[in-house]
C-alpha positions in Angstrom: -9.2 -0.4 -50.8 -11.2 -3.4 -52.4 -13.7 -5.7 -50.2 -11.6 -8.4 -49.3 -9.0 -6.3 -47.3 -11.6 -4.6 -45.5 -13.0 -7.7 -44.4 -9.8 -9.0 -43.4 -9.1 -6.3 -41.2 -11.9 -6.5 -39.5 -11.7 -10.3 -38.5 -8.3 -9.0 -37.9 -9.5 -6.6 -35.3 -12.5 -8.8 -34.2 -9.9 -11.5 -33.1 -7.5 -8.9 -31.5 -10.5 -7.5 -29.3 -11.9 -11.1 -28.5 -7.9 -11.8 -27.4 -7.9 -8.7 -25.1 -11.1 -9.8 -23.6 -10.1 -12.8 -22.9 -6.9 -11.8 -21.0 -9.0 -9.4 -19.0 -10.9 -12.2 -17.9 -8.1 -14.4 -17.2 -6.6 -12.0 -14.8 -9.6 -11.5 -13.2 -10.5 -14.9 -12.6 -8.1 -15.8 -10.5 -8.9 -12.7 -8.5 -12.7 -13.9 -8.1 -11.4 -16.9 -6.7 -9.7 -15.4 -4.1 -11.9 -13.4 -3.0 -14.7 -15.9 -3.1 -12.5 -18.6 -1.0 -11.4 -15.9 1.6 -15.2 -14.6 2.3 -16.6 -17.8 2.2 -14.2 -19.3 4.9 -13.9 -15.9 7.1 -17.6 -15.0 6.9 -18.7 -17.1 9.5 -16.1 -16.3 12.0 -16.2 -12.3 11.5 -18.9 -10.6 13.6 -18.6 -7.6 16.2 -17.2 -10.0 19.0 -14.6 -10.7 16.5 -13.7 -6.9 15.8 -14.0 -5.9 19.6 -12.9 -8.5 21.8 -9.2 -10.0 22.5 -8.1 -13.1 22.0 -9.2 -16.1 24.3 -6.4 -18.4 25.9 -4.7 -21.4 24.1 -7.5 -23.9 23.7 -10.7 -21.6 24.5 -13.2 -20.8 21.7 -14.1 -17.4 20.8 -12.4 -14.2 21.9 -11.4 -11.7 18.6 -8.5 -9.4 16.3 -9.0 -6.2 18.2 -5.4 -5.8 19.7 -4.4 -6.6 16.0 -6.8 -4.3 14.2 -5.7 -1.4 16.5 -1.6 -2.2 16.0 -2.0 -2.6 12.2 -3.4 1.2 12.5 -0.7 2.2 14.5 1.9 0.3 12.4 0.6 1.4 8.7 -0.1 5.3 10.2 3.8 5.3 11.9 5.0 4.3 8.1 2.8 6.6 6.6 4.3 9.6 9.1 7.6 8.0 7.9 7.4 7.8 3.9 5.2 10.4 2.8 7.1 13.6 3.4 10.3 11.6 2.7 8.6 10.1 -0.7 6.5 13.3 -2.0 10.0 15.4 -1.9 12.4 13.1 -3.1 9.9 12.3 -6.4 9.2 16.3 -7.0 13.4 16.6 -6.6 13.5 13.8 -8.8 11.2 15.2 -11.6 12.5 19.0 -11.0 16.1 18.2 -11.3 16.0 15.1 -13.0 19.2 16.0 -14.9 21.4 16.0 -11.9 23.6 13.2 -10.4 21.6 13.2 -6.8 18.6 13.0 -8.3 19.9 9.9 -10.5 21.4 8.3 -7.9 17.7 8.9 -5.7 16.2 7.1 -9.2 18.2 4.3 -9.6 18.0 3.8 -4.9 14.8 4.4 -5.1 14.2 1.7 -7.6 16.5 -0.7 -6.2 14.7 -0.2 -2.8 11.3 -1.0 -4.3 12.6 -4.8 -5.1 14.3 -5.4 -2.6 12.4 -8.4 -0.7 10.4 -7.8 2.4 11.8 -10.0 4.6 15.5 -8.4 3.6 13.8 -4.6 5.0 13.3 -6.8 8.2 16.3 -8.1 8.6 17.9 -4.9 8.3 15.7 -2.8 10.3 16.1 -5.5 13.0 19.4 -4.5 13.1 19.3 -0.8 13.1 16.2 -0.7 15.5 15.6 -3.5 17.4 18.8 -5.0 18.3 20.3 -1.1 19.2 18.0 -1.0 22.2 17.3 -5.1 22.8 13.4 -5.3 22.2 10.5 -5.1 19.6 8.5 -2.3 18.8 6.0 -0.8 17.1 7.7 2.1 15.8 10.6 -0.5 14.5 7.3 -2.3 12.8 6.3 1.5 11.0 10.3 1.8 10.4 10.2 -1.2 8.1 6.6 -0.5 6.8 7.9 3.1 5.8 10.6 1.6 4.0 8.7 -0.1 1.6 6.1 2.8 1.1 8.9 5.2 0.1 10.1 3.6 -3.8 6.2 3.5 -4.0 5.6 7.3 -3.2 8.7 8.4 -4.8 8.5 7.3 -8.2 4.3 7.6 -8.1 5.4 11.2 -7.1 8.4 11.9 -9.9 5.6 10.1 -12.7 2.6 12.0 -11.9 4.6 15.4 -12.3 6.1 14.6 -15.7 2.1 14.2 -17.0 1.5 18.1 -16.1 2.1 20.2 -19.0 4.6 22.6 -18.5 2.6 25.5 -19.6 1.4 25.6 -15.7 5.1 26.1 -14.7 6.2 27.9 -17.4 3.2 30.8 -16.3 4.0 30.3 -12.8 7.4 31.5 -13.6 6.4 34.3 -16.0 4.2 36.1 -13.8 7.0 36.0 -11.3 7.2 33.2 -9.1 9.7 31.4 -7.7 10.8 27.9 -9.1 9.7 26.5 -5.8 6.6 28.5 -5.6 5.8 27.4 -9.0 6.4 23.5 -7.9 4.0 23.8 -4.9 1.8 26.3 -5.5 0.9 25.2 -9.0 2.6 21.5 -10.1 1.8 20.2 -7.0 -2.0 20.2 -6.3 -2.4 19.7 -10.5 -0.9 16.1 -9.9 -2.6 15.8 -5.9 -5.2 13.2 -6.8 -3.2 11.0 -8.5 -0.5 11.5 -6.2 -3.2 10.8 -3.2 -4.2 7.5 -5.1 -0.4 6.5 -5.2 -0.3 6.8 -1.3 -3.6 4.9 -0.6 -2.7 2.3 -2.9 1.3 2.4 -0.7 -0.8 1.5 2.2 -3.2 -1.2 0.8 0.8 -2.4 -0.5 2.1 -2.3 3.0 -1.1 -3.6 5.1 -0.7 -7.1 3.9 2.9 -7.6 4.9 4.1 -9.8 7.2 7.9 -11.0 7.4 9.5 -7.2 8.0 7.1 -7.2 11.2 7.8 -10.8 12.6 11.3 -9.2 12.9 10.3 -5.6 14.3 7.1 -5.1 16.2 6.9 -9.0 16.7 3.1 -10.1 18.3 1.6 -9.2 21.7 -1.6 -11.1 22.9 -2.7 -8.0 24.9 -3.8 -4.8 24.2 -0.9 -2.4 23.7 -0.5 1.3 21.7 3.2 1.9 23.1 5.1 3.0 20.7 8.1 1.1 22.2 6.9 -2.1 22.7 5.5 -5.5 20.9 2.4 -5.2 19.1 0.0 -7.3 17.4 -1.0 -6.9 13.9 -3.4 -8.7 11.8 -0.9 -10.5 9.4 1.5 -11.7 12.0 -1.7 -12.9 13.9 -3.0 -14.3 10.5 0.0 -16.6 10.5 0.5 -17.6 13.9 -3.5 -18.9 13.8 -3.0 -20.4 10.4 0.3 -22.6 11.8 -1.6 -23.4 15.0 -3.4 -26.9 15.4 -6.5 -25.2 17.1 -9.8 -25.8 14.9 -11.1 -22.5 16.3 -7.7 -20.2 15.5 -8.1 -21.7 12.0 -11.5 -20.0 12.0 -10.3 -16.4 13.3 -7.9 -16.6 10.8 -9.8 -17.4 7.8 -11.7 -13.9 9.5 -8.4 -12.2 9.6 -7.9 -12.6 6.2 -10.9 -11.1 5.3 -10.5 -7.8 7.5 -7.4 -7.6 5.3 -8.7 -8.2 2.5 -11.7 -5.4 3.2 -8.8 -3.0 4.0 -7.2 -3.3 0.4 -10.5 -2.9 -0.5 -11.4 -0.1 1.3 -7.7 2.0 0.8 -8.7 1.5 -3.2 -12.0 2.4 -3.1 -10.8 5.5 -1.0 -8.2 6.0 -3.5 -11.0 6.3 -6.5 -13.6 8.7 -4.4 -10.8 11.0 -3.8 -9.5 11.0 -7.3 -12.9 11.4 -8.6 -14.1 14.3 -6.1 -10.6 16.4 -6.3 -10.5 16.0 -10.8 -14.3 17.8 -10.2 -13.0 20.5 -8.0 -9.8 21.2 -10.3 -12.3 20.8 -13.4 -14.8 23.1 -11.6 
């Protein structure tokens, strides 16, 4: 290989680094200026008043999220209940028997489900929930919620299997296991923390959504944890304070957003601690 070559491939590579490097920065950028704007307007508005107390009457300063902080629990853990079984076995179906017709036809639905608009998911569980029995309602908010968390699940699920070697089924099966056995004894817990991380990250996903509730669990000003009636949730709160011409609601929201924000935050940070601890117990 003579000099001049070598040299060339190295500016070559220099300039192909320097081009990564600079699109990792670029798509970080905008992400550090959302985050700055969002803590620098909400941080003055978020305190423990904020995080404990209801909201104040039309007009009247003050008051707090904490009818909204409680329903967005409620909401995200009814989806949760809702698309986790129904996710974790459709992907292992899809990765065990991916030869099939069902579990093609669960590929291409689940796929199709995953891009299909919020606001559509709404619609529709308004419809099949809300209009059957003439009210809103949290559990028709975690119906839509679940919706969206099942594509997510399912083909996080049906991915993460394909990347464990066979070799752990194939001596499942030879020292005489079942094929289900083999699946959930052994395939199973190899693929858990990445699986786990797919979930947290389906619930950071589904935390920040607004149009399927503003058609299912709706808003509630009071304090409520029926299932079968209105509730608050930050996002839908978020908006109604962002619309309003109150100086003050324009504050809370700014606050809202931030909560939000720190619970993206928090379900991906979860996410990375439990991937972290569970690849030291499996290497251990």
């Amino acid at each position: 290989m003579s000099p001049w070559r070598d040299v060339r491939r190295r500016i070559v590579s220099r300039i192909f680094t320097g081009l990564c490097a600079l699109a990792v920065l670029t798509a970080l950028v905008p992400l550090a200026f959302v985050l700055f704007f969002v803590i620098s307007q909400g941080i003055s508005a978020l305190d423990w008043h904020f995080l404990t107390q209801m909201p104040k009457p039309v007009g009247e300063p003050g008051g707090g999220m904490a009818n909204a902080i409680v329903g967005t629990v409620m909401v995200t853990g009814i989806g949760a209940l809702i698309a986790v079984p129904v996710g974790l076995v459709t992907g292992v179906y899809i990765s065990e028997y991916g030869n099939t017709k069902l579990a093609s036809m669960a590929r291409f639905a689940a796929d199709t489900l995953n891009g299909v608009p919020s606001i559509v998911i709404g619609v529709f569980v308004y419809g099949l929930v809300v209009l059957p029995v003439k009210h809103f309602s949290a559990f028709a908010g975690g119906v839509a919620l679940g919706l969206m968390m099942i594509p997510i699940i399912t083909r996080t699920t049906e991915e993460l299997l394909k990347l464990v070697p066979s070799s752990l089924r194939e001596g499942a099966l030879a020292l005489g296991a079942s094929r289900r056995q083999a699946v959930f004894s052994v395939v199973v817990p190899a693929a858990l923390p990445g699986i786990l991380t797919g979930i947290l990250l389906a619930l950071a996903r589904i935390a920040g959504e607004t149009a399927p509730l503003l058609f299912t669990s709706f808003n509630n000003r009071f304090f409520s944890t029926s299932l079968g009636q209105p509730i608050s949730t930050l996002t839908v709160q978020v908006f109604t304070y962002a619309i309003s011409p109150y100086d003050d609601w324009h504050r809370q929201a700014w606050a809202g957003a931030l909560v939000l924000v720190g619970i993206v935050f928090l379900c991906s940070l979860l996410s990375r601690i439990a991937t972290a601890r569970m690849e030291r117990m499996t290497i251990g």
